[in-house]
N, C-alpha and C positions, 0 to 999 in steps of 0.2 A: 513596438514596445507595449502597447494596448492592448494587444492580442496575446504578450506574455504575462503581462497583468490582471486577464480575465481568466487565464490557465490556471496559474496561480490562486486566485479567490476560489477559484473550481477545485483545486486539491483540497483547499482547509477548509470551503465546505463540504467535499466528503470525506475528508481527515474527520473531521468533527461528528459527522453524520454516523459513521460507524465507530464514532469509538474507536480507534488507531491508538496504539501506545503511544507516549510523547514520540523517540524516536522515528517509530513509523511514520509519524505526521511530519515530520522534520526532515525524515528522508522523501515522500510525495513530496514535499513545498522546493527541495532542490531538486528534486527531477524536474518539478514541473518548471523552476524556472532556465534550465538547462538547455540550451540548443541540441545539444547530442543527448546519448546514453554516455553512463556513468560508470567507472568501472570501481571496487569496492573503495579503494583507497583513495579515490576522487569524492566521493560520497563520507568517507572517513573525516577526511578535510573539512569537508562543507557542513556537515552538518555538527562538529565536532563532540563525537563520542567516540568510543572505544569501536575498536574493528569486530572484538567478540558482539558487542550491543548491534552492530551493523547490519553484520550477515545471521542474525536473531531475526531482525528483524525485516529485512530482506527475504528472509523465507518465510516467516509469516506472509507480507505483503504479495510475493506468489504464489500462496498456499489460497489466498484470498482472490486470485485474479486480476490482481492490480498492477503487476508489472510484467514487463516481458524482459528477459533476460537471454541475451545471444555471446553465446561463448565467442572468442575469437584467443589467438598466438601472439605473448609477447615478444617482443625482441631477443629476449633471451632462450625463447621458444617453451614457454610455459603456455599453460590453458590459462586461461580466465574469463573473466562474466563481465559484460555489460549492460546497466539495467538503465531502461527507460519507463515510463509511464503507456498503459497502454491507451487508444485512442479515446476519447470521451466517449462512443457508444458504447462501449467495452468495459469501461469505468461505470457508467448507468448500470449496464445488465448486473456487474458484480457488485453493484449495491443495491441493486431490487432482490438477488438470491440472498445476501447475508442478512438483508432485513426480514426475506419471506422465513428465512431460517429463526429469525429470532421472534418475528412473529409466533411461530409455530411450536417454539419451546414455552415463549408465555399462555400461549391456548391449553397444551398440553398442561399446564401447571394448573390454571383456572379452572380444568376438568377434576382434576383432582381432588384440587378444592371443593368446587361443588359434590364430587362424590363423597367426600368423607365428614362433608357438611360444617366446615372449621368457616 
């Protein structure tokens, strides 16, 4: 229980950390407190928004590297997605790139600035 409770402080401080839409942040916090992966309408439930707001935001969050999502066959033999949280070193790396990212768009501005002397 402790150990899914430091998972969890771990998602909402990098929910927090990068700036995640509400949703976003809401979907990390049920992943994180989640024994398995999640499949969309598992995640619909729990985090209770719309399915359109979901998989929005679901492809953000692997657009981001923050989840991994493994297809598998429903019973009725449909494809679909299961999305987990990827492991915390993986979580690190893809929030040292989106911050080096954002570093790098504010340097780029502050150049600007200095060159046009505003």
């Amino acid at each position: 229980m402790a150990q899914r409770s430091r998972t969890f402080d771990f998602a909402r401080a990098l929910s927090e950390a990068l700036g995640l839409p509400r949703t976003s942040a809401r979907i990390v916090g049920a992943l994180a407190r989640a024994r398995d992966a999640l499949d969309v309408d598992e995640i619909v439930r729990r985090v209770r928004s719309s399915e359109r707001s979901v998989r929005e935001n679901l492809r953000i969050l692997l657009q981001r590297g923050i989840l991994v999502r493994r297809a598998f066959v429903t019973a009725n033999k449909k494809l679909a997605y299961a999305y987990s949280l990827r492991p915390v070193g993986d979580l690190l790396a893809a929030a040292r790139r989106d911050l080096a990212r954002t570093l790098a768009r504010i340097e780029a501005v502050a150049q600007r600035v200095r060159r046009t002397g505003a």
